[in-house]
C-alpha positions as CSV (number, residue, x, y, z in Angstrom):
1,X,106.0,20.7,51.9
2,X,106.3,16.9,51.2
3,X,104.1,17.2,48.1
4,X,106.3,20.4,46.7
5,X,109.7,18.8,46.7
6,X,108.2,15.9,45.1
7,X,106.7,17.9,42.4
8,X,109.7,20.2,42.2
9,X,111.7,16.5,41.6
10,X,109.7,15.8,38.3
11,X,109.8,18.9,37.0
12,X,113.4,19.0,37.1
13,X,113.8,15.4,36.1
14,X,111.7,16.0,32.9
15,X,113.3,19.5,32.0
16,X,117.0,17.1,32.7
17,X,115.4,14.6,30.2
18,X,114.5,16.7,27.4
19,X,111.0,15.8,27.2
20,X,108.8,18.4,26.3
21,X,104.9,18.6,27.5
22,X,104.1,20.8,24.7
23,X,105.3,17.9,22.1
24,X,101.8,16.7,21.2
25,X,99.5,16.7,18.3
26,X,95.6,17.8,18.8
27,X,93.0,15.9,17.3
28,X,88.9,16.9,16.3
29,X,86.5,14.1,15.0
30,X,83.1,14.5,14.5
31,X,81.0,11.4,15.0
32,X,78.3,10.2,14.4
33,X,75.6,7.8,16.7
34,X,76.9,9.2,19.7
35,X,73.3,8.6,21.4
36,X,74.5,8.4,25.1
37,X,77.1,8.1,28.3
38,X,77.3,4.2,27.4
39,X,78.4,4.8,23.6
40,X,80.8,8.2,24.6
41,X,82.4,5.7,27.3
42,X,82.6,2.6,24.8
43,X,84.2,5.6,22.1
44,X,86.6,6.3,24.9
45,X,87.7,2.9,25.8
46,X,88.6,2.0,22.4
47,X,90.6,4.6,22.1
48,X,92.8,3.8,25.2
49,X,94.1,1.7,23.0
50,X,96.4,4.1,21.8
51,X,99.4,4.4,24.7
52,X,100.0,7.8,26.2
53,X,96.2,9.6,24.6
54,X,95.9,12.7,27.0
55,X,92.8,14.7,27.6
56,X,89.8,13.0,25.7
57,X,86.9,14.9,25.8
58,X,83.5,14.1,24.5
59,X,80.5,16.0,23.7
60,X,77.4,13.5,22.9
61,X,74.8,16.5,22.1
62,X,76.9,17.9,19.2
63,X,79.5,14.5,18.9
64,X,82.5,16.3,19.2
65,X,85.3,13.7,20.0
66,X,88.8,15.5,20.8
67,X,92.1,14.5,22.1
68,X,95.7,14.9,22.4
69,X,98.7,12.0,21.3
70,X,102.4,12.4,21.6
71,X,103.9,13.7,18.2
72,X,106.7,11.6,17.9
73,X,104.4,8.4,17.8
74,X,102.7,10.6,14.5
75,X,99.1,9.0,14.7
76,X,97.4,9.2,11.3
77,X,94.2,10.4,10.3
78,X,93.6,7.0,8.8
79,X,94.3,5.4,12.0
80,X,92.1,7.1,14.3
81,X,89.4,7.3,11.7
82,X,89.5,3.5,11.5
83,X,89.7,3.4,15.5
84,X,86.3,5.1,15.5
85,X,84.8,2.8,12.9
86,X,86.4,-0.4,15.2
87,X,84.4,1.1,18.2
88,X,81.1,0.6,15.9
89,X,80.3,4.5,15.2
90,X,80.9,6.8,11.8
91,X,83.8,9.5,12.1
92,X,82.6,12.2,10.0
93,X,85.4,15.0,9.8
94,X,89.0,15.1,11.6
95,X,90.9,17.4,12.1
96,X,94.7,17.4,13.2
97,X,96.7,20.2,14.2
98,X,100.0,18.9,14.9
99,X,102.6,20.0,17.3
100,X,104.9,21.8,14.4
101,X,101.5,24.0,13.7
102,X,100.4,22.0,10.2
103,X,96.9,21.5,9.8
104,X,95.6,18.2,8.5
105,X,92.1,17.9,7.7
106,X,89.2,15.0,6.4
107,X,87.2,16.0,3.3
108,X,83.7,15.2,3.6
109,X,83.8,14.3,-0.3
110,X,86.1,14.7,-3.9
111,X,85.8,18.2,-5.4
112,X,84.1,18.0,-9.1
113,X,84.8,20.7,-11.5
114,X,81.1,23.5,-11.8
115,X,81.3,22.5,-15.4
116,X,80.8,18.9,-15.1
117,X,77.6,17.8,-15.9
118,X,76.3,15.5,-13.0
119,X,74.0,12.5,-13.4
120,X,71.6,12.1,-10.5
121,X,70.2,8.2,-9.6
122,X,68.8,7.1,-6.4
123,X,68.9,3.5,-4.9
124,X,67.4,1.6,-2.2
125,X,69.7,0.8,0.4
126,X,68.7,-0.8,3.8
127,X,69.6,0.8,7.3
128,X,67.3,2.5,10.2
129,X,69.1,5.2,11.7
130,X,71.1,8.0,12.1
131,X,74.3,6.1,12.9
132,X,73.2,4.1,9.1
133,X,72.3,7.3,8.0
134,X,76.2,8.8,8.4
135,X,78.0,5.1,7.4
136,X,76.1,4.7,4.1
137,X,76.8,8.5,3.2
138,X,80.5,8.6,3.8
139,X,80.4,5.5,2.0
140,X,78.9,6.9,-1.5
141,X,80.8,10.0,-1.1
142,X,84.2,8.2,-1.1
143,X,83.7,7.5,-4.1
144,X,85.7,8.6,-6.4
145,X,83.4,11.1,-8.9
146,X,80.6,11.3,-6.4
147,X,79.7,15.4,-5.5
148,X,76.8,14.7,-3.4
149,X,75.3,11.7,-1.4
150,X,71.9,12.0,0.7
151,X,70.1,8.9,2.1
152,X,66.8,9.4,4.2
153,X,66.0,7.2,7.1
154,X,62.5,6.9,6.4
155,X,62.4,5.9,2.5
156,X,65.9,4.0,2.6
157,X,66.4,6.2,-1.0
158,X,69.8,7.4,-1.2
159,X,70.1,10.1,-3.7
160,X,73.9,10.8,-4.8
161,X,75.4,13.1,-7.6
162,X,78.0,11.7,-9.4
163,X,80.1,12.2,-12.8
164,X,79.3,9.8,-15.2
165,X,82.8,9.4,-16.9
166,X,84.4,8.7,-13.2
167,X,82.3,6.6,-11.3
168,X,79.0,4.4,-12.4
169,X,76.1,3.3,-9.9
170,X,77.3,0.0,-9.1
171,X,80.3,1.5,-7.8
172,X,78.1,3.4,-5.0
173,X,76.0,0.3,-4.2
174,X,79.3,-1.7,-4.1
175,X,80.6,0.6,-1.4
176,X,77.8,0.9,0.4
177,X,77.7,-3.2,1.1
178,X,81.2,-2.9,1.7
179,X,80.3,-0.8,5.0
180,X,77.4,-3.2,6.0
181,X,74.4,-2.0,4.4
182,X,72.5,-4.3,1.6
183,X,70.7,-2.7,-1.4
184,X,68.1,-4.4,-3.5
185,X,70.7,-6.2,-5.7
186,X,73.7,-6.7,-3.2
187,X,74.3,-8.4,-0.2
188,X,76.7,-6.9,2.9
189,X,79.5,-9.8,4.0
190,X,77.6,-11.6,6.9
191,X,80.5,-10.8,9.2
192,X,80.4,-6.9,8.4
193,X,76.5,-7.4,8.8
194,X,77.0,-8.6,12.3
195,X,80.0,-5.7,13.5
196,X,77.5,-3.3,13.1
197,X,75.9,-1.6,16.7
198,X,73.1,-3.4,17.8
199,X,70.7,-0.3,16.4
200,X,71.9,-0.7,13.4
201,X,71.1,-4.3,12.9
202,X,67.6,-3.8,9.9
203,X,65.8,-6.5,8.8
204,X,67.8,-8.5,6.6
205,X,66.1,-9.9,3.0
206,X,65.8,-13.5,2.5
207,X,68.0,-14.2,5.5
């Protein structure tokens, strides 16, 4: 009986109040190098950063990472993007659906018109696995001009597609380094280097 009247008490001091539940915005990031428990729980805890985040969940087999965040505090996609990347993993789409009903979503790379004609280069870029694999991609593919990026854990070649007349090579390898990741010609910032997840940390060149 106790517990009812209390509950009974909230309700009705929340409905006095004017706050409403319902009032929050949803959020869906994929990421990426979500290996196990340890690295779902270090997501998670980064994250409780944010005041007032409401049912995180966390898939590590498929790397689904989804939550809920009052609306009025309107949490960017750039912010929780960067939040992902601060707890040391790769966020590869997000998706917000807000509490008004808009839909806001990531774009995994810049739309180039069918009749451009592409130019197709590979570099050698240094990383040694998957969590690598999804930084140095997202990386190339921000680029602006850049259609397609692919980099294969086993080679270190990353292919990318790109329009000559936007973007040129040295562009890709800049941002590449930018994230961590040296090429041939290019060194990463020490510091950056050093940020990255243990598993990430490859053999360095002349170090």
């Amino acid at each position: 009986m106790k517990k009812s009247i209390i509950t009974t008490v909230i309700v009705a001091f929340v409905s006095i109040m004017g706050v409403n539940a319902q009032d929050k915005d949803k959020f869906e990031i994929q990421v990426d190098g979500l290996g196990c428990p340890f690295c779902a729980y270090g997501l998670e805890k980064k994250f409780k950063e944010f005041k007032g985040i409401d049912n995180v969940e966390i898939e590590i087999e498929t790397g689904n990472f989804t939550f809920d965040y009052p609306s009025e505090k309107n949490l960017s996609m750039a912010d929780v993007e960067g939040q992902v990347e601060k707890a040391g993993y790769t966020p590869i789409t997000t998706k917000i659906v807000r509490a008004d009903g808009t839909v806001e979503e990531s774009q995994e790379s810049e739309m180039i018109a069918s009749d451009v004609a592409l130019t197709e280069e590979s570099l050698y870029v240094y990383g040694k696995c998957g969590m690598c694999e999804a930084r140095i991609v997202k990386a190339a593919k921000k680029v602006s001009g850049v259609a397609d990026a692919q980099w294969d854990q086993k080679t270190g070649m990353l292919e990318v597609s790109y329009d000559a007349e936007t973007a040129e090579l040295s562009d890709i390898e800049g941002a590449v380094v930018k994230v961590g990741h040296d090429t041939k010609d290019m060194k990463a910032d020490k510091k950056v280097y050093e940020d990255l997840p243990a598993c990430c940390h490859y053999k360095r060149e002349n170090q």
